[in-house]
N, CA, C and O atoms as CSV, one atom per row, in Angstrom:
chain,resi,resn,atom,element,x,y,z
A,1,UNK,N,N,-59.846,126.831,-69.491
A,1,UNK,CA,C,-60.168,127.636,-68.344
A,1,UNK,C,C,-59.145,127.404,-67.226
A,1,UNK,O,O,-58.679,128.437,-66.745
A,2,UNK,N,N,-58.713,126.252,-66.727
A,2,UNK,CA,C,-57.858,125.565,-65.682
A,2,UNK,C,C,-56.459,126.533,-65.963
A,2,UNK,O,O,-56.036,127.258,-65.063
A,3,UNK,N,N,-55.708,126.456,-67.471
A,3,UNK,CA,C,-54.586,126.852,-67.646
A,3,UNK,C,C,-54.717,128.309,-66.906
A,3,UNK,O,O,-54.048,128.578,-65.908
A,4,UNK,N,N,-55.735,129.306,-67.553
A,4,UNK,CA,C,-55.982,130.761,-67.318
A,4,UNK,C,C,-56.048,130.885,-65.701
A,4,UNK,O,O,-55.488,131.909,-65.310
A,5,UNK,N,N,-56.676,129.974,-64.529
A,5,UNK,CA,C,-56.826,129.891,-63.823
A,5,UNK,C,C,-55.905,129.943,-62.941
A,5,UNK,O,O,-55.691,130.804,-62.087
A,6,UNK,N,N,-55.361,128.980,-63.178
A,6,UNK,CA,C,-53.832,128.083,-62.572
A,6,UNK,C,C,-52.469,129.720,-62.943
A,6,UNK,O,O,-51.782,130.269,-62.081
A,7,UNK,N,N,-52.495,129.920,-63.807
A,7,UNK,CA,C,-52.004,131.575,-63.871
A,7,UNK,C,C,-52.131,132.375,-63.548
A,7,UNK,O,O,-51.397,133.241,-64.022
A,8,UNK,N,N,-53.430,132.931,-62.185
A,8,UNK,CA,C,-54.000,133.827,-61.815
A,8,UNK,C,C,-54.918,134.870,-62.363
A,8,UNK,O,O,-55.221,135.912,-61.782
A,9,UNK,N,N,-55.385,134.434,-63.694
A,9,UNK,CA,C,-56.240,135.317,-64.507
A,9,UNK,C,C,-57.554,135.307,-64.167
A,9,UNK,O,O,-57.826,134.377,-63.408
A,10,UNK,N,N,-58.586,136.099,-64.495
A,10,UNK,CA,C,-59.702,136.013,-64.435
A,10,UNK,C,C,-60.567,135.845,-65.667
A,10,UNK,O,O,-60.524,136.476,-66.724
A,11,UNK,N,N,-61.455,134.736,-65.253
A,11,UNK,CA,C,-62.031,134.099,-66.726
A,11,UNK,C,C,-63.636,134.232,-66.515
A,11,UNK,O,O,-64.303,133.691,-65.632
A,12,UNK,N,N,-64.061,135.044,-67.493
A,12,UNK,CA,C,-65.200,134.822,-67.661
A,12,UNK,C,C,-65.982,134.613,-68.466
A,12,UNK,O,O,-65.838,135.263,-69.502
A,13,UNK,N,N,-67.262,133.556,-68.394
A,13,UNK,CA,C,-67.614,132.716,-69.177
A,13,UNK,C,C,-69.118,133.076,-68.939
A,13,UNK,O,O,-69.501,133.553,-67.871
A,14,UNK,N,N,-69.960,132.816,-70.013
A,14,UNK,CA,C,-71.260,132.537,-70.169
A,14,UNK,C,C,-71.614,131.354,-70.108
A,14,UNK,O,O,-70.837,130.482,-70.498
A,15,UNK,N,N,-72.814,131.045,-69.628
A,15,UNK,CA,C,-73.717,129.775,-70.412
A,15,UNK,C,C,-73.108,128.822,-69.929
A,15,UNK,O,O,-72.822,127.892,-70.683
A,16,UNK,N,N,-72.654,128.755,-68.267
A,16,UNK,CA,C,-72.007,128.038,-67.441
A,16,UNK,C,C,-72.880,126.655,-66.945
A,16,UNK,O,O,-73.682,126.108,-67.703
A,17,UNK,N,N,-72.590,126.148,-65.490
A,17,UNK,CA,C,-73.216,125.847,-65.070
A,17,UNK,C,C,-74.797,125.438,-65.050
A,17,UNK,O,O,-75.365,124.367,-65.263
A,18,UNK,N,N,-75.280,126.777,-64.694
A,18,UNK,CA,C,-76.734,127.543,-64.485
A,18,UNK,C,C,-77.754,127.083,-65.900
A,18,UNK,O,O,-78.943,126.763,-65.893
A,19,UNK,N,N,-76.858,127.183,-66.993
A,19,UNK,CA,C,-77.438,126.899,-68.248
A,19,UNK,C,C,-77.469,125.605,-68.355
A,19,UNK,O,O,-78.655,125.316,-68.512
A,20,UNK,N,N,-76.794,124.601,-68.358
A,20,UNK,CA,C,-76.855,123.118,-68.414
A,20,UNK,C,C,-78.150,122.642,-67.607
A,20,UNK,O,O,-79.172,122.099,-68.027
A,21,UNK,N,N,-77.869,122.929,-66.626
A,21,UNK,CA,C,-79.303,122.639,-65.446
A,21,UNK,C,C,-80.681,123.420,-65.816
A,21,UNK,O,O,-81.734,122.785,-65.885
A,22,UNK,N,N,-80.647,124.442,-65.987
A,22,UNK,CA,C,-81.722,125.067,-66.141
A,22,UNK,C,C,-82.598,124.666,-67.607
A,22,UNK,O,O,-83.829,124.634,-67.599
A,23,UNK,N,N,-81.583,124.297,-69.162
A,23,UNK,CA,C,-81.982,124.328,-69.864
A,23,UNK,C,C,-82.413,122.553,-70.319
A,23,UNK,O,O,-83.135,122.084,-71.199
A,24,UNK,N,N,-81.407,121.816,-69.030
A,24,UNK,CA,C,-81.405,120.425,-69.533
A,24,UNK,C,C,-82.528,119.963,-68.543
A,24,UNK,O,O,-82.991,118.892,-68.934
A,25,UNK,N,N,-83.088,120.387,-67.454
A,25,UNK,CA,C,-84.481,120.714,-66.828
A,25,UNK,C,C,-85.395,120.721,-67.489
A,25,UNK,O,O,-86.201,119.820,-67.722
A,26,UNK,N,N,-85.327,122.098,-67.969
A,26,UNK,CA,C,-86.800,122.141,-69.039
A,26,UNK,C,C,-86.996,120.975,-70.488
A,26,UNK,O,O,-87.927,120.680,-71.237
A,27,UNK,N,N,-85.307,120.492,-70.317
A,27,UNK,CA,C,-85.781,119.560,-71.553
A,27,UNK,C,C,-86.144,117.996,-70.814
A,27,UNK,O,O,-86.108,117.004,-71.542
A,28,UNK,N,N,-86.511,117.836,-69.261
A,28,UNK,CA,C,-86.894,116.694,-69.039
A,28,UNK,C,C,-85.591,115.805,-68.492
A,28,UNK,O,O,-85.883,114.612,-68.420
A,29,UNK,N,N,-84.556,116.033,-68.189
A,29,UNK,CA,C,-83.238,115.546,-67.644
A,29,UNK,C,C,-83.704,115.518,-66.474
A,29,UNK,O,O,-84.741,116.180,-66.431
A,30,UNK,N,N,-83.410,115.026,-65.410
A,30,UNK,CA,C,-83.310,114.897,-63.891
A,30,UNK,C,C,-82.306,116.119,-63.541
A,30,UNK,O,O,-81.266,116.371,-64.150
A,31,UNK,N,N,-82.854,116.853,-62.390
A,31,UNK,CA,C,-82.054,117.261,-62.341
A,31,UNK,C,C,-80.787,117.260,-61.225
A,31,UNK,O,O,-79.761,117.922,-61.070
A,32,UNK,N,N,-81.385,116.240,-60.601
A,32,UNK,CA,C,-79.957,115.634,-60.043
A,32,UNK,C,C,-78.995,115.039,-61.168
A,32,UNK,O,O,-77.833,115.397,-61.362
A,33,UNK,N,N,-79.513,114.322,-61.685
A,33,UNK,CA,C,-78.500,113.977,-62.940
A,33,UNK,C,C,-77.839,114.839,-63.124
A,33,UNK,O,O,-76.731,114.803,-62.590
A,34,UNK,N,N,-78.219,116.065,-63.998
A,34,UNK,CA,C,-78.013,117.102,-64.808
A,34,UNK,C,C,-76.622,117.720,-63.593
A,34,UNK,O,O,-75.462,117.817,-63.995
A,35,UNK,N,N,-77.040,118.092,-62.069
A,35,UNK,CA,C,-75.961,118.380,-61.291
A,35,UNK,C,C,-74.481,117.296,-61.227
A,35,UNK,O,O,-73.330,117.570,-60.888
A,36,UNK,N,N,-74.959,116.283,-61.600
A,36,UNK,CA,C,-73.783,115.150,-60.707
A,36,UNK,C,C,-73.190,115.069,-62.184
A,36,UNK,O,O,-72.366,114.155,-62.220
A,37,UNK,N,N,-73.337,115.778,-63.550
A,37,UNK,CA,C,-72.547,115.927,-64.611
A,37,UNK,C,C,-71.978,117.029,-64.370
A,37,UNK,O,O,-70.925,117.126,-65.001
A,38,UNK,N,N,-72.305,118.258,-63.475
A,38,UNK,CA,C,-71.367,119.299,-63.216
A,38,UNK,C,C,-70.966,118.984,-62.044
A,38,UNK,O,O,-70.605,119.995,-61.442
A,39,UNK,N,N,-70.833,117.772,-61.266
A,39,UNK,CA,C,-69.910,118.559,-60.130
A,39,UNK,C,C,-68.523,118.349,-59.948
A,39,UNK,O,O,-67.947,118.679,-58.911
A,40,UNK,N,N,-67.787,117.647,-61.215
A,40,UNK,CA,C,-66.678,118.113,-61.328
A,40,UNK,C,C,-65.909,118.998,-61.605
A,40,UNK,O,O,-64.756,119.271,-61.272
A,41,UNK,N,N,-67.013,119.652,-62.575
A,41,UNK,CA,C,-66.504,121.034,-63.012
A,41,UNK,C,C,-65.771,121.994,-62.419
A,41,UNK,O,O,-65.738,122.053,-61.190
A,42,UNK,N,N,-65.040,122.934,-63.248
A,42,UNK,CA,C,-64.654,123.911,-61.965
A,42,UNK,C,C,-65.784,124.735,-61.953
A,42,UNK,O,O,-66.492,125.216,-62.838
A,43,UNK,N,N,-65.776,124.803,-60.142
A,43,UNK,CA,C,-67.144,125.573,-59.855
A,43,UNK,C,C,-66.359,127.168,-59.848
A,43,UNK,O,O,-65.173,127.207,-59.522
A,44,UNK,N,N,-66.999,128.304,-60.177
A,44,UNK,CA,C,-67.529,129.609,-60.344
A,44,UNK,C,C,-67.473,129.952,-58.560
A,44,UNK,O,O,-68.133,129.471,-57.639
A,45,UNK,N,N,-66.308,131.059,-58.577
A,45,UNK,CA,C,-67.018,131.835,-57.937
A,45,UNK,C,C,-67.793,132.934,-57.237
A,45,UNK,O,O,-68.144,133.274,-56.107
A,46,UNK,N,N,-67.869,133.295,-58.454
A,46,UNK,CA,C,-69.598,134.236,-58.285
A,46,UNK,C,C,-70.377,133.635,-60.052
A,46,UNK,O,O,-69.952,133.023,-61.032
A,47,UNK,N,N,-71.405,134.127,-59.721
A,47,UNK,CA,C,-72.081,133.776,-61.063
A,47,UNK,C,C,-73.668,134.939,-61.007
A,47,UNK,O,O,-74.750,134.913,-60.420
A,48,UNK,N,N,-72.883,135.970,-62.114
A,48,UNK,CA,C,-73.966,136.946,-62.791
A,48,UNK,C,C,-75.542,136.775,-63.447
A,48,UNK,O,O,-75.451,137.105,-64.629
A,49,UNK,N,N,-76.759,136.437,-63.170
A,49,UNK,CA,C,-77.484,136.378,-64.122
A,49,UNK,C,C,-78.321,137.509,-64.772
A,49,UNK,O,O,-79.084,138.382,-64.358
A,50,UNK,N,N,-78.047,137.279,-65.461
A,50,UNK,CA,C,-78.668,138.564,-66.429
A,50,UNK,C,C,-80.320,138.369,-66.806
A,50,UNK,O,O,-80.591,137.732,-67.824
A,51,UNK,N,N,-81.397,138.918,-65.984
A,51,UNK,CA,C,-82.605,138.309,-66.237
A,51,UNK,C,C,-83.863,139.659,-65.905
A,51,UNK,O,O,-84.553,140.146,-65.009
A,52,UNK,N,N,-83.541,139.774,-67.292
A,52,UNK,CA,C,-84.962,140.822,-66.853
A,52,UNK,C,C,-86.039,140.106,-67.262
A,52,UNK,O,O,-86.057,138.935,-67.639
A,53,UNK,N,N,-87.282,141.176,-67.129
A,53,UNK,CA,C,-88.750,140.436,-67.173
A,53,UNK,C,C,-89.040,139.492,-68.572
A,53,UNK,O,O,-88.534,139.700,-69.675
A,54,UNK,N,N,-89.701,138.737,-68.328
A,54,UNK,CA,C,-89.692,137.988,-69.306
A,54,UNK,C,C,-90.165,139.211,-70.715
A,54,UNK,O,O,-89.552,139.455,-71.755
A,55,UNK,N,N,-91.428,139.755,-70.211
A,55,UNK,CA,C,-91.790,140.105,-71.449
A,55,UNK,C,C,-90.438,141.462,-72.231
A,55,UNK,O,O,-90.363,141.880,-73.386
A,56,UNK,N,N,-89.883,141.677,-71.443
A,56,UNK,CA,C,-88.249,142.327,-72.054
A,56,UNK,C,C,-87.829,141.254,-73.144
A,56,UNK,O,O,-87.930,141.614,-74.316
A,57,UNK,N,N,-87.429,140.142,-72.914
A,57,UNK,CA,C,-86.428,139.347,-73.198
A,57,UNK,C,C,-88.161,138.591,-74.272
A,57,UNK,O,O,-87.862,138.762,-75.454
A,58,UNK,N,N,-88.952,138.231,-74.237
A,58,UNK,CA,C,-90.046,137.650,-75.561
A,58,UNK,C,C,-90.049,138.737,-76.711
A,58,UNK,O,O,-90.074,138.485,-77.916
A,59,UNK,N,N,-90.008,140.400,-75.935
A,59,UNK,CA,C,-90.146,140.939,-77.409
A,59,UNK,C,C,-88.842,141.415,-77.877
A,59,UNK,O,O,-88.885,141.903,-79.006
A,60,UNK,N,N,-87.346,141.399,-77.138
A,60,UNK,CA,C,-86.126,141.399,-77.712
A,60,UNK,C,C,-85.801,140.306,-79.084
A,60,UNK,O,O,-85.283,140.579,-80.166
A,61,UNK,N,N,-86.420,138.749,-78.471
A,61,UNK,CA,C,-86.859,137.618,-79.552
A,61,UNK,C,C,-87.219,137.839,-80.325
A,61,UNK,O,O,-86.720,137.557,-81.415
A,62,UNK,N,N,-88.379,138.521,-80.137
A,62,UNK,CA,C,-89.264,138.712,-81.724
A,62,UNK,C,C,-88.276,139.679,-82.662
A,62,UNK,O,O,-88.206,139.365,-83.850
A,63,UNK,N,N,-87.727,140.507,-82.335
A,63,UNK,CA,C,-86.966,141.073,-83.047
A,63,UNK,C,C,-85.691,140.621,-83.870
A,63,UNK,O,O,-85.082,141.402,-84.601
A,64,UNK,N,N,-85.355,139.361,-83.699
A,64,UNK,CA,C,-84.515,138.261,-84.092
A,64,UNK,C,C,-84.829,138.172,-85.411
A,64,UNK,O,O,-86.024,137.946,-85.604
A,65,UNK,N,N,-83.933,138.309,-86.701
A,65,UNK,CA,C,-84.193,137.546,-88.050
A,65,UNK,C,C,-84.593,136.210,-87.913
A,65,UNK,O,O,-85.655,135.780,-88.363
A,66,UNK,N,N,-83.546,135.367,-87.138
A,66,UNK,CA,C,-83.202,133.931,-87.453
A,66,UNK,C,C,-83.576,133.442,-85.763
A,66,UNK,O,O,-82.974,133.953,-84.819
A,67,UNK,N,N,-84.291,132.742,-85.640
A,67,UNK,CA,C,-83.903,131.814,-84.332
A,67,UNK,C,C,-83.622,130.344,-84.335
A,67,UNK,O,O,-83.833,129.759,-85.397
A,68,UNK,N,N,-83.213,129.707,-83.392
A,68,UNK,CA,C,-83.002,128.313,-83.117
A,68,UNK,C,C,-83.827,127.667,-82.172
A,68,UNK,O,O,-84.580,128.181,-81.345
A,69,UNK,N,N,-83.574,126.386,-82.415
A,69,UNK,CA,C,-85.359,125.565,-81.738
A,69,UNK,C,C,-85.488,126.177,-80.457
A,69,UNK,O,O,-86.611,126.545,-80.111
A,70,UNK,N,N,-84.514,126.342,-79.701
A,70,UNK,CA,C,-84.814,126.975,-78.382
A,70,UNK,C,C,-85.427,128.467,-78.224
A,70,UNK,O,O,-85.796,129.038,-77.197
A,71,UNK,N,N,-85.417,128.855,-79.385
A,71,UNK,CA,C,-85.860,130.336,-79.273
A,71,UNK,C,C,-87.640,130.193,-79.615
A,71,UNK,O,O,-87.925,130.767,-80.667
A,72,UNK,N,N,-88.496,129.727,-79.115
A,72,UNK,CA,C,-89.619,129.485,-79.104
A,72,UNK,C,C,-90.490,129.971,-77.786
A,72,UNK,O,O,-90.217,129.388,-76.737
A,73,UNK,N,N,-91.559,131.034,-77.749
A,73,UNK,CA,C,-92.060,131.573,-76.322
A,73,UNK,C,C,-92.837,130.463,-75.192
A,73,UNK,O,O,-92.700,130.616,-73.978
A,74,UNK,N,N,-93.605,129.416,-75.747
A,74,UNK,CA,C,-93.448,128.694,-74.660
A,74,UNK,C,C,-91.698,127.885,-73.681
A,74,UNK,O,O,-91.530,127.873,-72.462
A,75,UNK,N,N,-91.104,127.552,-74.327
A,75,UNK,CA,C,-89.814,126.880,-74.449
A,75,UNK,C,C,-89.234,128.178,-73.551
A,75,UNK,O,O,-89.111,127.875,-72.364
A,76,UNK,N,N,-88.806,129.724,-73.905
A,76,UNK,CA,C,-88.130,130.410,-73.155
A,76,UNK,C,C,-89.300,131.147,-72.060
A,76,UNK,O,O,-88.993,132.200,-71.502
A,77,UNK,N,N,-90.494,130.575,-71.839
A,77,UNK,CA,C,-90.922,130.879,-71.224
A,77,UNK,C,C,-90.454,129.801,-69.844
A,77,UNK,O,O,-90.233,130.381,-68.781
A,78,UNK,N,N,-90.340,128.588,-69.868
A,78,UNK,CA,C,-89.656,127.428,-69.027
A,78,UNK,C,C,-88.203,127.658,-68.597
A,78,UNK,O,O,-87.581,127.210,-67.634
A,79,UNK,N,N,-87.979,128.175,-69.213
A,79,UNK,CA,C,-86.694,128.317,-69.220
A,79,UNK,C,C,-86.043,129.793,-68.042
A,79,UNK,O,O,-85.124,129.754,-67.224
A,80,UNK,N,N,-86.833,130.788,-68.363
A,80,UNK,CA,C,-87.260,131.871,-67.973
A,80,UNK,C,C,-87.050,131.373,-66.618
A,80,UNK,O,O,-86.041,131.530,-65.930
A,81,UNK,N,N,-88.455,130.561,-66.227
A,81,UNK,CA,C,-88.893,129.914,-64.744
A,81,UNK,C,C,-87.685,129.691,-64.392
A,81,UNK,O,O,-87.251,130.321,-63.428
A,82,UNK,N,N,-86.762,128.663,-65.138
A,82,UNK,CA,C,-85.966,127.543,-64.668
A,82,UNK,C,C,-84.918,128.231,-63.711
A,82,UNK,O,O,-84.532,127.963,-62.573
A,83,UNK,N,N,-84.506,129.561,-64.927
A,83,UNK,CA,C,-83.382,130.615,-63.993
A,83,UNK,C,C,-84.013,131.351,-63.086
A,83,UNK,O,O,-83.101,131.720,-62.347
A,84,UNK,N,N,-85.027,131.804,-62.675
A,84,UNK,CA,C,-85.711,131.867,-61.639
A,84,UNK,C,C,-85.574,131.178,-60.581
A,84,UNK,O,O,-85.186,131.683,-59.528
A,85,UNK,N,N,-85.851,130.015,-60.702
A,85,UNK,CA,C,-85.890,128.841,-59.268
A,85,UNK,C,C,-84.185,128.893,-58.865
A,85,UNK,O,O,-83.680,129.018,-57.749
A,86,UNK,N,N,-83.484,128.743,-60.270
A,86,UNK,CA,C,-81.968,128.863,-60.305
A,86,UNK,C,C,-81.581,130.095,-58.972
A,86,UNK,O,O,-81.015,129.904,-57.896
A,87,UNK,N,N,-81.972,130.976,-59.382
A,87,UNK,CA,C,-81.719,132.192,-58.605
A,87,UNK,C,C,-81.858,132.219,-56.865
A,87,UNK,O,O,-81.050,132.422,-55.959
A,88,UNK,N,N,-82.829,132.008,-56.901
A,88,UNK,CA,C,-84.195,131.617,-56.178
A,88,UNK,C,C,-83.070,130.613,-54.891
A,88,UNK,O,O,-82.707,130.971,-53.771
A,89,UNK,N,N,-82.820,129.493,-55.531
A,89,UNK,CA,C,-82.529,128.345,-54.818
A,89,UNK,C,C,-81.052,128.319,-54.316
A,89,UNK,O,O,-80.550,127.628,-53.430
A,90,UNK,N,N,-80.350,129.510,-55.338
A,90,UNK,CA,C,-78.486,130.337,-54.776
A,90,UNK,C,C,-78.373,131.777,-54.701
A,90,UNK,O,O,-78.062,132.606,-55.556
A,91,UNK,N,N,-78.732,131.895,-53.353
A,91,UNK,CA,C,-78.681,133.267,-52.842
A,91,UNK,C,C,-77.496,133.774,-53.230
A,91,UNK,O,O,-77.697,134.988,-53.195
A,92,UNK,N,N,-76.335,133.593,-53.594
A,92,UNK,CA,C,-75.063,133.528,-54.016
A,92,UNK,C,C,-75.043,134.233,-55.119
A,92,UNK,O,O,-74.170,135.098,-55.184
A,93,UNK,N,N,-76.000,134.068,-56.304
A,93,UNK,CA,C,-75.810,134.730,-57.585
A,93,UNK,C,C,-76.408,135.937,-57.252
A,93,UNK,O,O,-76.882,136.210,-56.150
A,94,UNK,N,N,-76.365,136.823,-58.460
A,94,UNK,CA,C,-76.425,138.278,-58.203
A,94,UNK,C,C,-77.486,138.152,-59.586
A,94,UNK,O,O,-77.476,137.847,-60.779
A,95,UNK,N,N,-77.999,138.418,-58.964
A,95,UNK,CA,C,-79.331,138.715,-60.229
A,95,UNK,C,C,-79.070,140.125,-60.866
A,95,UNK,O,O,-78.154,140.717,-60.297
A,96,UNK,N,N,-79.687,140.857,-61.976
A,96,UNK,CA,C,-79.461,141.542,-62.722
A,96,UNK,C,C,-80.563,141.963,-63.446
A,96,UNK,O,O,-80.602,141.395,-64.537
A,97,UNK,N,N,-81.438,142.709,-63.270
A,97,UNK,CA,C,-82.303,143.393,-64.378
A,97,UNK,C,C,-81.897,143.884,-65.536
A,97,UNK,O,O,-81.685,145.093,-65.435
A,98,UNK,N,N,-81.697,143.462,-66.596
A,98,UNK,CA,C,-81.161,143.661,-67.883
A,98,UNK,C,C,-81.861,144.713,-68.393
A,98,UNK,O,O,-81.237,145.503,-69.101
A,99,UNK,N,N,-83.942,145.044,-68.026
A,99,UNK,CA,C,-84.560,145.657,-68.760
A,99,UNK,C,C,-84.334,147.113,-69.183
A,99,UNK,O,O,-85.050,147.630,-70.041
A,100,UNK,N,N,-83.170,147.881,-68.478
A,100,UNK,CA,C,-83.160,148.718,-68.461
A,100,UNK,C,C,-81.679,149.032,-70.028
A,100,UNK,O,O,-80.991,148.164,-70.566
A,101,UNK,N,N,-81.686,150.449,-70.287
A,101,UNK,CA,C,-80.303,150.058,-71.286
A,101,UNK,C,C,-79.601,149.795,-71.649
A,101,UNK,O,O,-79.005,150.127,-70.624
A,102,UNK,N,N,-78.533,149.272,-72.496
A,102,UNK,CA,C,-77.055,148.530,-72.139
A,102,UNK,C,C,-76.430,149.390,-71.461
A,102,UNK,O,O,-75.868,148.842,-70.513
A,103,UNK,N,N,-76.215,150.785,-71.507
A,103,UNK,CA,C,-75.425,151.262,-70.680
A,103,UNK,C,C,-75.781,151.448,-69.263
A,103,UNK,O,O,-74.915,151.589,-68.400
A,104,UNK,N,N,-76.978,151.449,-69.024
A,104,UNK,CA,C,-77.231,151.443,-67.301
A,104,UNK,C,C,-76.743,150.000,-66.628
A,104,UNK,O,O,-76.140,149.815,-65.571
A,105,UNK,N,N,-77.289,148.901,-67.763
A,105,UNK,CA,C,-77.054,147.803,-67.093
A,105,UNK,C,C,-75.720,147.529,-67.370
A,105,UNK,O,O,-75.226,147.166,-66.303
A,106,UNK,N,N,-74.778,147.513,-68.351
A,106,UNK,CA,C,-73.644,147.446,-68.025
A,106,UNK,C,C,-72.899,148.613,-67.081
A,106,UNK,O,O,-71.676,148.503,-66.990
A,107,UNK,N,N,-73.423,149.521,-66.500
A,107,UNK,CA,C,-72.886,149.893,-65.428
A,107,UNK,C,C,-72.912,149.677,-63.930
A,107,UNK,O,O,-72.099,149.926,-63.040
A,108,UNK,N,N,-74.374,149.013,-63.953
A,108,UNK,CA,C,-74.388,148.079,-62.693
A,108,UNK,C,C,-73.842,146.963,-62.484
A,108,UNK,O,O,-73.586,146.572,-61.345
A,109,UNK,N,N,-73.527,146.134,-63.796
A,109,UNK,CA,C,-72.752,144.967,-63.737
A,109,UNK,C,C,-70.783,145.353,-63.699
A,109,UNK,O,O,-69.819,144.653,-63.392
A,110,UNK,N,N,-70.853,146.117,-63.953
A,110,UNK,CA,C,-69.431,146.589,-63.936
A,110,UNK,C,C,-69.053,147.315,-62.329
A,110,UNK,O,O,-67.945,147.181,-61.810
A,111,UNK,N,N,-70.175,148.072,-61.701
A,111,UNK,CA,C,-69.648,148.535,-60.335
A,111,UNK,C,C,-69.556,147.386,-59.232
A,111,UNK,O,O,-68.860,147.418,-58.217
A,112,UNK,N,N,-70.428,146.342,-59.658
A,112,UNK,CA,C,-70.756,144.806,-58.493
A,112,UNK,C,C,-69.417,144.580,-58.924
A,112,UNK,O,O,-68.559,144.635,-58.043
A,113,UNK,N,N,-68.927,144.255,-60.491
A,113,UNK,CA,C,-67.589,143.307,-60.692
A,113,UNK,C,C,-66.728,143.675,-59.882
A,113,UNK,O,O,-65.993,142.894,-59.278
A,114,UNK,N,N,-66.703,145.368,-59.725
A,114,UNK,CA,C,-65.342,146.060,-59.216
A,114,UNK,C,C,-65.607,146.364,-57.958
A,114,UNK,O,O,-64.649,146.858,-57.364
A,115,UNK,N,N,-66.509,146.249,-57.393
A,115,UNK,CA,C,-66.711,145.566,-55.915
A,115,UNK,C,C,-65.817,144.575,-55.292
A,115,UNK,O,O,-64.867,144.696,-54.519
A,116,UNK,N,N,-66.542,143.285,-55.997
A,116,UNK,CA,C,-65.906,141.475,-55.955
A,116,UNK,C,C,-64.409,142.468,-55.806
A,116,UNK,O,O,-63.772,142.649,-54.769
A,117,UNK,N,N,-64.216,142.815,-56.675
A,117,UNK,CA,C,-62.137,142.726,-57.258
A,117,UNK,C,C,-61.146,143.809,-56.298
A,117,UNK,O,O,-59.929,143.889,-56.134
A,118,UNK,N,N,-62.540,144.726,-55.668
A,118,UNK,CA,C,-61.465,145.410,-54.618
A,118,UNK,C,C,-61.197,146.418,-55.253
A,118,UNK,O,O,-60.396,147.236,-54.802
């Protein structure tokens, strides 16, 4: 990321920050801990969350062949919360209703980007 950075590119990444804390939270980490392992990181600056209603995102799940231990409805129901409070607690991020189609919602996430970029 640093190299791309340090070159003037723009890098974007999922499953940043926001995810470490939020998901290492619900698994019982401190979450001061969980912060003082990111705060060297390079910090983000802006950060997208993509969060529609839960029950969007429980029956998108069910539709899954295969899941992984984390894909369980109590478990992404915590989790759910976690980016909530996440949100909640950094007025900074830009929340995102996903529930609507990929193309509506990738067109709202694409007019905010090209906002940020001028």
């Amino acid at each position: 990321m640093k190299p791309a950075l340090d070159a003037g590119k723009i890098v974007i990444c999922d499953r940043y920050i926001p995810s470490t804390l939020v998901y290492g939270e619900v698994q019982n980490f401190g979450l001061e801990w969980l912060k003082s392992l990111n705060k060297n990181f390079i910090q983000p600056d802006c950060t997208f969350l993509l969060l529609p209603p839960f029950s969007v995102g429980a029956k998108r799940l069910e539709r899954r062949k295969t899941r992984d231990l984390f894909e369980v409805e109590q478990f992404q129901q915590k989790v759910y919360e976690g980016y909530a409070r996440y949100a909640k607690a950094h007025p900074e991020v830009r929340v995102f209703d996903t529930s609507k189609s990929t193309d509506a919602s990738e067109e709202e996430i694409w007019e905010a980007l090209k906002g940020m970029l001028g």
